[in-house]
GUTI-684447 format. One record per residue (C-alpha): residue number from 1; residue in one letter; chain; x, y, z. Coordinates in Angstrom, 2 decimals. Example, Ala and Ser with C-alpha at 12.3 -4.5 7.8 and 13.67 -1.06 7.14 Angstrom:
<sites>
site seq:1	type:A	mol:A	east:12.30	north:-4.50	up:7.80
site seq:2	type:S	mol:A	east:13.67	north:-1.06	up:7.14
</sites>
This chain:
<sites>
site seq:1	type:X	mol:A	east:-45.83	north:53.33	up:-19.84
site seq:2	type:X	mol:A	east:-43.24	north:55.52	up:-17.89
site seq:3	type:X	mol:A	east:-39.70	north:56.69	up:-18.95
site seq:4	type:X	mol:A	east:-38.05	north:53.85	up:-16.41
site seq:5	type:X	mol:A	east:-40.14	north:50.82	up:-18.42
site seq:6	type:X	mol:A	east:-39.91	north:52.14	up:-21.55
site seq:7	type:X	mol:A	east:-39.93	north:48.70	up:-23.79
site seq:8	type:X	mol:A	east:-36.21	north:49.35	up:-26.16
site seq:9	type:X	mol:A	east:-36.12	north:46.95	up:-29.07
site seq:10	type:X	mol:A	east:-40.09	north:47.63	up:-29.72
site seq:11	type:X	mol:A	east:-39.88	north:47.67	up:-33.52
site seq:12	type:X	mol:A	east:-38.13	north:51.13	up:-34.14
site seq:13	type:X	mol:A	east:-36.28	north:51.47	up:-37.43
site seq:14	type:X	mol:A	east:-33.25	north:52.47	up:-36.45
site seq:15	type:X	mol:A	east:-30.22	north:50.86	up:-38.43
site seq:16	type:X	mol:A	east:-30.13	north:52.88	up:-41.70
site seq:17	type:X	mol:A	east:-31.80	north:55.91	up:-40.97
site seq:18	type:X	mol:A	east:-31.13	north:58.95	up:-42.73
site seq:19	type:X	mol:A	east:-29.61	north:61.85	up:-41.30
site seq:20	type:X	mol:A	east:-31.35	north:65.16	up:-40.60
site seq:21	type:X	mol:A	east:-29.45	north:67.88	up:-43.09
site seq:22	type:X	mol:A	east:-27.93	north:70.53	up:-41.09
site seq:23	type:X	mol:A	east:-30.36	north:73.59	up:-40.95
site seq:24	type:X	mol:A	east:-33.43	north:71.79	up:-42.22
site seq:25	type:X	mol:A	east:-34.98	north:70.96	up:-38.78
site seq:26	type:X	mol:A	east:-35.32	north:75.10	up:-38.77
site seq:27	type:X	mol:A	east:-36.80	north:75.88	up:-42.39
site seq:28	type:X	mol:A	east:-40.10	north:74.83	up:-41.71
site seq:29	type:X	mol:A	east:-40.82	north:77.83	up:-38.91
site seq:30	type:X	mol:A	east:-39.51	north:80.13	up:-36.38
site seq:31	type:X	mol:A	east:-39.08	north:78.76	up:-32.66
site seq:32	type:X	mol:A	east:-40.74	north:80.78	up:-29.81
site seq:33	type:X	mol:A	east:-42.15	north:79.82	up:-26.90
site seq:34	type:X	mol:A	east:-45.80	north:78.34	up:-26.61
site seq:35	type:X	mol:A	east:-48.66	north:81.07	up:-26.59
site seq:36	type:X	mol:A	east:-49.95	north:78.99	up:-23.47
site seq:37	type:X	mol:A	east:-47.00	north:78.98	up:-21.52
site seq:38	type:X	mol:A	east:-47.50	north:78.40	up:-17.67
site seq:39	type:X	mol:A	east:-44.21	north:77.10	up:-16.02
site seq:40	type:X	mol:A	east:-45.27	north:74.75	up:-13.43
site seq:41	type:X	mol:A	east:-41.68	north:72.81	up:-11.98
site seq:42	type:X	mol:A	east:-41.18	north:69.63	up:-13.64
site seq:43	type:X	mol:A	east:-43.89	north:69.69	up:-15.95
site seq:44	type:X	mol:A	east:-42.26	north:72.78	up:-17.87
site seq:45	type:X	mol:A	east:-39.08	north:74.44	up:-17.20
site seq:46	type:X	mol:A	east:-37.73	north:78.02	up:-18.77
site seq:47	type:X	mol:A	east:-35.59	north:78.71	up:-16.07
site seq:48	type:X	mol:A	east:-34.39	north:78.08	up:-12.39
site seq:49	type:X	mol:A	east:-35.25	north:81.00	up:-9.77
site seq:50	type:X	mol:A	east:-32.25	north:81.44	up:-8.17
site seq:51	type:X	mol:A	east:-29.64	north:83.50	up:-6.54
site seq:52	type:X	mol:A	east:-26.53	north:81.22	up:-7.63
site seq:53	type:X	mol:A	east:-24.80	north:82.46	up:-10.94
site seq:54	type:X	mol:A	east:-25.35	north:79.38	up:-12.93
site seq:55	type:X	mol:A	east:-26.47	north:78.98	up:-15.98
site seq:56	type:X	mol:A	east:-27.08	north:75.98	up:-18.55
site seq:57	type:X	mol:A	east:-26.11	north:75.53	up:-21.84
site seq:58	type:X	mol:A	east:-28.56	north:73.84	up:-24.15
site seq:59	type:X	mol:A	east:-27.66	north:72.97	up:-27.88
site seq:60	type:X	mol:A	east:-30.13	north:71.56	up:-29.84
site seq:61	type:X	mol:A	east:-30.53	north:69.22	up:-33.36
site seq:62	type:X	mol:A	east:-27.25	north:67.22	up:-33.59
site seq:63	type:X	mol:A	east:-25.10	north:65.35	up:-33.35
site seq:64	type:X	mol:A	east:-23.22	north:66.90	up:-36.31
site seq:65	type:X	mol:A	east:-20.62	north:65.53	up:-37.55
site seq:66	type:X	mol:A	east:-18.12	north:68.11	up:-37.64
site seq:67	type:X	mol:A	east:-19.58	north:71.07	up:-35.66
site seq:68	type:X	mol:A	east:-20.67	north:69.01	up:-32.75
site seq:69	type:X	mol:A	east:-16.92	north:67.39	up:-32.02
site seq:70	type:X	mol:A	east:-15.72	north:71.28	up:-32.68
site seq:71	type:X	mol:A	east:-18.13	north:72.49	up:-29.85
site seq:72	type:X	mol:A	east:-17.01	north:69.50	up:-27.54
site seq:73	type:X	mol:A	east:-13.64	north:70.25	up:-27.78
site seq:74	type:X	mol:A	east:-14.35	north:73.74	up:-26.68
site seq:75	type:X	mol:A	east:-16.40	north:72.75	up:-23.89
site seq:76	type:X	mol:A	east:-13.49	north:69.92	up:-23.04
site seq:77	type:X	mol:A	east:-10.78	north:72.83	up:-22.68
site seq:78	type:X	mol:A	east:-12.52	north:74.46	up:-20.40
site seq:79	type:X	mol:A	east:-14.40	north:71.76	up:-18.21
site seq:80	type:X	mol:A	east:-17.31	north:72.67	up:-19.00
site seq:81	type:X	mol:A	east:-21.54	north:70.65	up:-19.35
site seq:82	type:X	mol:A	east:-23.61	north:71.47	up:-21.43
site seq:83	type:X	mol:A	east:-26.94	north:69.87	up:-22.23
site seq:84	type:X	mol:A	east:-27.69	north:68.38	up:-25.51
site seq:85	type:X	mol:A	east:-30.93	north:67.95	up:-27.20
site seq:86	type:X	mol:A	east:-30.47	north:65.59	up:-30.12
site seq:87	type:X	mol:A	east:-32.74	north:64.01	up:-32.58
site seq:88	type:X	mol:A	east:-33.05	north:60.66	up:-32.58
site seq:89	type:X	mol:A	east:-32.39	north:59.40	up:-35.95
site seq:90	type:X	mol:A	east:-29.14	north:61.85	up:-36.03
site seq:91	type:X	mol:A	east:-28.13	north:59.14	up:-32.68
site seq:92	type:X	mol:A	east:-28.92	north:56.38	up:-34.97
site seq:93	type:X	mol:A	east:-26.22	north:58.21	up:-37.63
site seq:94	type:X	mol:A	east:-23.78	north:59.13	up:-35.18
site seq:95	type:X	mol:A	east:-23.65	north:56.94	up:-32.05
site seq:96	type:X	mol:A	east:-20.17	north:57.69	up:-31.09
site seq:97	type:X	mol:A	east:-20.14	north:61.30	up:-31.05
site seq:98	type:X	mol:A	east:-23.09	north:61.01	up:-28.67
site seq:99	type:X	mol:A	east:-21.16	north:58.78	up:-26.52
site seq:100	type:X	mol:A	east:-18.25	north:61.56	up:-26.36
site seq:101	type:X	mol:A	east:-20.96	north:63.73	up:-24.73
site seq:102	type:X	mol:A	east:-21.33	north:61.15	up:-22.18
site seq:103	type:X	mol:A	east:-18.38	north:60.32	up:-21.52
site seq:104	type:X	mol:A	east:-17.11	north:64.20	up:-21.11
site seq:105	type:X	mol:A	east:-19.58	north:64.93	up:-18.52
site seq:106	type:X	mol:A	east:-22.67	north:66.46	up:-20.95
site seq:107	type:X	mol:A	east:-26.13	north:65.70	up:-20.59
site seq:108	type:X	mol:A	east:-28.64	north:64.05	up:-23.37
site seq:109	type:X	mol:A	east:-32.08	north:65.54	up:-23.88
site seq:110	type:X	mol:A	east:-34.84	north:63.99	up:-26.41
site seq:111	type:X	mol:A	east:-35.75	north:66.48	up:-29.13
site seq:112	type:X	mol:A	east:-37.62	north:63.79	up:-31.10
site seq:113	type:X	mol:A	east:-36.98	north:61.64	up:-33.98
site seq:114	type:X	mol:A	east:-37.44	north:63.67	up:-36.92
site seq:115	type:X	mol:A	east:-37.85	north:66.87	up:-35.72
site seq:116	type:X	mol:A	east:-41.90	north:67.85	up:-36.42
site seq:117	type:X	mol:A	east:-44.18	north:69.98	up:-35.12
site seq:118	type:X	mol:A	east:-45.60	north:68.32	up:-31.69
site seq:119	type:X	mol:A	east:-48.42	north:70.37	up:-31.48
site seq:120	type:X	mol:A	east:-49.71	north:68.91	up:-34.95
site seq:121	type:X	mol:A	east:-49.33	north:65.95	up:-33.75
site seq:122	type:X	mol:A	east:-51.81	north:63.03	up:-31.97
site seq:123	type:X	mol:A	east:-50.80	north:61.59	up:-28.37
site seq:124	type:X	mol:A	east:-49.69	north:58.22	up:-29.92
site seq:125	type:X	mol:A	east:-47.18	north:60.24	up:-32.74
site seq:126	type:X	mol:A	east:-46.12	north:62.46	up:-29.97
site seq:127	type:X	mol:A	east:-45.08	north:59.37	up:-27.84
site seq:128	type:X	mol:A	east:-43.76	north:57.68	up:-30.66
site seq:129	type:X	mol:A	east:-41.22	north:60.32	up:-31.72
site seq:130	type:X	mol:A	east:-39.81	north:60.43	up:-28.27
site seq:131	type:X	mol:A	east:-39.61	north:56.62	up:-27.16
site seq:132	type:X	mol:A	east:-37.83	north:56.38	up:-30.80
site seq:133	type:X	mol:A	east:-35.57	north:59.16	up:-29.92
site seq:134	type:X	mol:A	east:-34.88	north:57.68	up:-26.55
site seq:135	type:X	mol:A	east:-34.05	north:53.89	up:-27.78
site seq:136	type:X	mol:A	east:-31.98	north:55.45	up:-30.01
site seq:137	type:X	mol:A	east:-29.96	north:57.32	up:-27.00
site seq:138	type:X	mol:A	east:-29.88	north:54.11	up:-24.92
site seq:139	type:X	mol:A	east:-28.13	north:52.19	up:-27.36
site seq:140	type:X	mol:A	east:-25.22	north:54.70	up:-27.79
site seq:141	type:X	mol:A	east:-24.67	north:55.31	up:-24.30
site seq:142	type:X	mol:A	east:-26.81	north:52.77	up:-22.00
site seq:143	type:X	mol:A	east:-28.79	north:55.51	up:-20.69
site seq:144	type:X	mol:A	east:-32.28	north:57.05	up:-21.37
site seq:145	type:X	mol:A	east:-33.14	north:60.65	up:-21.31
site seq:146	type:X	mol:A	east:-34.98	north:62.44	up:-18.75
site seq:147	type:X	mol:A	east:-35.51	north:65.57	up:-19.99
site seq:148	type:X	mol:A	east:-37.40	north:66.78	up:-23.45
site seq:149	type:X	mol:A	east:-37.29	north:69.90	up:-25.37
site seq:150	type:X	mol:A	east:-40.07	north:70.17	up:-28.58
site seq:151	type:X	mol:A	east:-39.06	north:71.31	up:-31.65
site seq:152	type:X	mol:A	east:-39.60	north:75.04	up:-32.66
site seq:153	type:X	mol:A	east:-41.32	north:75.25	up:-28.63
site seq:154	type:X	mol:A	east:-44.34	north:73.76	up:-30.14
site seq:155	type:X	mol:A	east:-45.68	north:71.99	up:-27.93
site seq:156	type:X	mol:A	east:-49.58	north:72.66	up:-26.34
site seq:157	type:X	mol:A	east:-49.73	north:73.02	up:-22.48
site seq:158	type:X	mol:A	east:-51.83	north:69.52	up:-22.34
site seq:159	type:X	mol:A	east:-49.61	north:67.72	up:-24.18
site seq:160	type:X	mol:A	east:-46.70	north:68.81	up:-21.76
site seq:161	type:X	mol:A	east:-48.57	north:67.58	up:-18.76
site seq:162	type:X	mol:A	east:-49.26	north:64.10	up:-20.89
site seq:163	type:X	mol:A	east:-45.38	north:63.41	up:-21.08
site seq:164	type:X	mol:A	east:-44.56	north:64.36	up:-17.70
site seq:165	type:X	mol:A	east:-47.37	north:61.93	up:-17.00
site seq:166	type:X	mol:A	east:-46.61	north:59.27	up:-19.62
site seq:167	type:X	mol:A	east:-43.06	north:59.67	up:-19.44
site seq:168	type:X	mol:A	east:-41.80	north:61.13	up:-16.28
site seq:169	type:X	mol:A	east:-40.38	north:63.75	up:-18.46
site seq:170	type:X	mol:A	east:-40.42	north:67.46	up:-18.16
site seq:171	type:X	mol:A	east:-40.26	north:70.09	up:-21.13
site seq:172	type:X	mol:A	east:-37.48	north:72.42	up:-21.11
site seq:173	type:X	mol:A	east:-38.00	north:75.54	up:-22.63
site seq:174	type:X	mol:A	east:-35.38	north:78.17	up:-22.47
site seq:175	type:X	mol:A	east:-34.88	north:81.74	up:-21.32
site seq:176	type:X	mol:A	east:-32.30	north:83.14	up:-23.40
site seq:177	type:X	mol:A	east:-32.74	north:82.92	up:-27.39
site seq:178	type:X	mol:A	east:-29.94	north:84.48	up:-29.43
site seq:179	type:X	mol:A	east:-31.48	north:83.60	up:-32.47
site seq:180	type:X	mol:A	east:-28.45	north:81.39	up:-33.72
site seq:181	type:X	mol:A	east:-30.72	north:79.72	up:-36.25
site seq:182	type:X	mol:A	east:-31.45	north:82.75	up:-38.63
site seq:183	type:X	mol:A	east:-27.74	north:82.64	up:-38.65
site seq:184	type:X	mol:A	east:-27.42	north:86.59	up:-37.50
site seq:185	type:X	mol:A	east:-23.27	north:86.22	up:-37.25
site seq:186	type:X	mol:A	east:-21.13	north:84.50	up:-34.85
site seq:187	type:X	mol:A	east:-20.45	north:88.05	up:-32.82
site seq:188	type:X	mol:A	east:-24.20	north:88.66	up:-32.71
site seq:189	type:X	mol:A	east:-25.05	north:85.45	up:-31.14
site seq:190	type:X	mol:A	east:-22.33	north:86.17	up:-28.81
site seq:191	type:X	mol:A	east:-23.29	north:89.32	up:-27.32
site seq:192	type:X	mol:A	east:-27.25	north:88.26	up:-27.69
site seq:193	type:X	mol:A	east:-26.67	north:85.57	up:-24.98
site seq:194	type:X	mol:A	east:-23.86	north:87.82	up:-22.91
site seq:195	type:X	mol:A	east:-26.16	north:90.06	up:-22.74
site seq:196	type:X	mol:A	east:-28.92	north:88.04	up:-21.73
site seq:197	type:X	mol:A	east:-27.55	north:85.37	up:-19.58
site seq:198	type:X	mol:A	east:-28.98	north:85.52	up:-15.40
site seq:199	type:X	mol:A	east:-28.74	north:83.59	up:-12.89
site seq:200	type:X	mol:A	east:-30.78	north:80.05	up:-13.28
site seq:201	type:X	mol:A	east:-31.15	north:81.01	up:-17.32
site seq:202	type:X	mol:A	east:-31.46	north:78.11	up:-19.69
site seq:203	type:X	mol:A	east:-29.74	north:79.21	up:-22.88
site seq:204	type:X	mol:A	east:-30.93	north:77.69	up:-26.30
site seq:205	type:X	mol:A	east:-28.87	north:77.21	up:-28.84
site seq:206	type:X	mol:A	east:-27.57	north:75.02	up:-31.80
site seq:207	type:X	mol:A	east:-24.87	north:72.88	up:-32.63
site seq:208	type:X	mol:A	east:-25.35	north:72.59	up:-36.48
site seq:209	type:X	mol:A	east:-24.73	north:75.96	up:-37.32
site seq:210	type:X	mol:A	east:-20.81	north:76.80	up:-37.89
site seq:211	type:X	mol:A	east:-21.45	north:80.20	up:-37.08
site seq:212	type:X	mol:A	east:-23.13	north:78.92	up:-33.82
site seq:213	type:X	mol:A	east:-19.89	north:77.44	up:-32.57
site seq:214	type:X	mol:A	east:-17.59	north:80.05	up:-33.80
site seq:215	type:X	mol:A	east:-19.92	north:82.25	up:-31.43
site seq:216	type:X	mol:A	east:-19.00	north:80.00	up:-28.49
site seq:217	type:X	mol:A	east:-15.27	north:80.61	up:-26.80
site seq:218	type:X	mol:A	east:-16.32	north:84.66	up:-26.64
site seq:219	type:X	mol:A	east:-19.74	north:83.45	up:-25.14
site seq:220	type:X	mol:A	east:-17.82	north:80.71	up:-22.93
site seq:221	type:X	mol:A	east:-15.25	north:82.95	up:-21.66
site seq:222	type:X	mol:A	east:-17.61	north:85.55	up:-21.26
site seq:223	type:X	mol:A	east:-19.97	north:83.98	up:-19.08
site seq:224	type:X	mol:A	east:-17.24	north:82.91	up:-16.95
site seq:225	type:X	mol:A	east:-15.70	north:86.39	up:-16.80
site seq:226	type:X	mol:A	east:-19.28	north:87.43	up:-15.59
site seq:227	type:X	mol:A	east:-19.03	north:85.08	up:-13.21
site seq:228	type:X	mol:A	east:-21.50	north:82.37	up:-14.20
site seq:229	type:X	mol:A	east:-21.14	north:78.79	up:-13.54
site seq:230	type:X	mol:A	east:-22.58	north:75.55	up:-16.39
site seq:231	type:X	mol:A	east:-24.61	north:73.10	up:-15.00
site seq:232	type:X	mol:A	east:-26.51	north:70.34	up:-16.81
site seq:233	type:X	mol:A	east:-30.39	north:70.93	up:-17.00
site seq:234	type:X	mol:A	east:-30.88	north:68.02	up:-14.45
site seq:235	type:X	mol:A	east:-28.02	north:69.62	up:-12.27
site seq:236	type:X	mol:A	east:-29.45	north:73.10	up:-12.31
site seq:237	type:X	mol:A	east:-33.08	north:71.86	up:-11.49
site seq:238	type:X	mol:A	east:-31.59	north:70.62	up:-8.17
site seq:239	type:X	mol:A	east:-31.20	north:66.79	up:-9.46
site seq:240	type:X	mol:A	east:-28.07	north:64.44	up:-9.40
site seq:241	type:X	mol:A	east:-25.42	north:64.35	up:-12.21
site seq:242	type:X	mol:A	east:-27.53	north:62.86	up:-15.16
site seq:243	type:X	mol:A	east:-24.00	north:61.15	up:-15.67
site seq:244	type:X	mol:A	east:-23.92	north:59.00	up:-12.23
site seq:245	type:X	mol:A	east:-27.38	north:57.54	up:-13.03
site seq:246	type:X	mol:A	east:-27.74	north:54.15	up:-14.49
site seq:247	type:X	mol:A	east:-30.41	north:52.27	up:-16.14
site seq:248	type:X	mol:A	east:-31.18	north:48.76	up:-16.39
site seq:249	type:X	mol:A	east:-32.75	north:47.05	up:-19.24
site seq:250	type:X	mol:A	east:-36.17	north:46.21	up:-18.89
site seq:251	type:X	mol:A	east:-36.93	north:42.63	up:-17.88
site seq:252	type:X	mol:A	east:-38.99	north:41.85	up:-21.41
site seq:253	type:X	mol:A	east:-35.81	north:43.26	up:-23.24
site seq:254	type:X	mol:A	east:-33.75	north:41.64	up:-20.89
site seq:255	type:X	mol:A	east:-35.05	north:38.35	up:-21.51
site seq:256	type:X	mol:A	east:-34.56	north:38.50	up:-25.46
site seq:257	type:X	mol:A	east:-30.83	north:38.86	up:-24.77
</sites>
């Protein structure tokens, strides 16, 4: 089944679903990249060889409910897109704030349903947690995702290749790590990405850690002053606007309405 006939409505239990508490999608391990990391272009994605000073701004685990609007706002004032990874049953909890991202511009990415470690996992859980994640997104905002990042990077080389082939969508990794999620101070983060911010970067991050978005108008401002420019994860692979695309329900869903 690809991403364009994924089957919405198939059973997921969405209505009710608990939230994921803020930090404990990062207690059970560190995040690093995979061990057998070979970056082939749209199967799995670290960063975007390029000349152009652009950069993308990824920020994973949310929505939250008051850090996430606090980052948007930030990102508003200065017209800027990001990219954000969410997990699906946070969507379920917080529709609206995901349709702000929309509507401003930003990008959604699937980073699963409840936040486990993929590479633990079976083909049919693996699939499971993202077609949740991404019937989740669609009914917020009408749209399905079309990128994936795996929690903690953990994610084996074959099983990357399966969702690009299963679900038309590649993994994106990151090239920049400040470390935001052991929490190391809001200047720290700051100068960790400054510092390591090049052209085509993808820049990981999270938007459920106050210190996180405290961290983010010296990191904004900073890139700019360097003389980067934000692009969506679609955008700076070389794709249109994730915002200008629009998906149509499947006919089998589209019959039950």
């Amino acid at each position: 089944m690809k991403r364009r006939d994924l089957i919405l409505g198939s059973g997921a239990a969405i209505a009710g679903a608990s939230i994921l508490a803020p930090g404990a999608a990062l207690s059970a391990g560190a995040i690093a990249l995979p061990d057998d990391l070979a970056t082939e272009r749209l199967i799995t994605v670290t960063a975007v060889k390029t000349r152009r000073r652009v950069v993308a701004l990824t920020f994973d685990d949310g929505p939250h409910p008051v850090h996430t609007p606090q980052l948007l706002d930030m990102l508003k004032a200065r017209r800027i897109r990001a990219t954000f990874y969410v997990i699906g049953r946070n969507v379920a909890r917080y529709p609206d704030i995901v349709k702000r991202m929309v509507d401003e511009g930003h990008e959604i990415g699937n980073h699963t349903w409840r936040h486990p470690f993929l590479s633990k996992l079976g083909k049919a859980s693996v699939l499971r947690e993202l077609d949740r994640t991404s019937e989740a997104i669609y009914k917020a905002v009408q749209r399905i995702p079309v990128t994936m990042r795996p929690p903690y990077g953990a994610m084996t080389r074959s099983q990357r290749q399966m969702v690009a082939a299963e679900r038309d969508m590649p993994t994106i990794l990151w090239s920049v790590d400040p470390e935001d999620w052991r929490r190391p101070g809001s200047d720290v983060v700051a100068r960790r990405i400054l510092s390591g911010a090049a052209p085509g970067a993808i820049i990981l991050s999270h938007d459920i850690h106050g210190p996180t978005i405290r961290a983010m108008p010296a990191t904004l401002d900073g890139l700019r002053a360097q003389g980067f420019r934000f692009q969506t994860v679609s955008m700076i692979l070389g794709h249109r606007d994730w915002t200008k695309l629009r998906w149509r329900l499947p006919r089998v869903v589209a019959a039950k309405n």
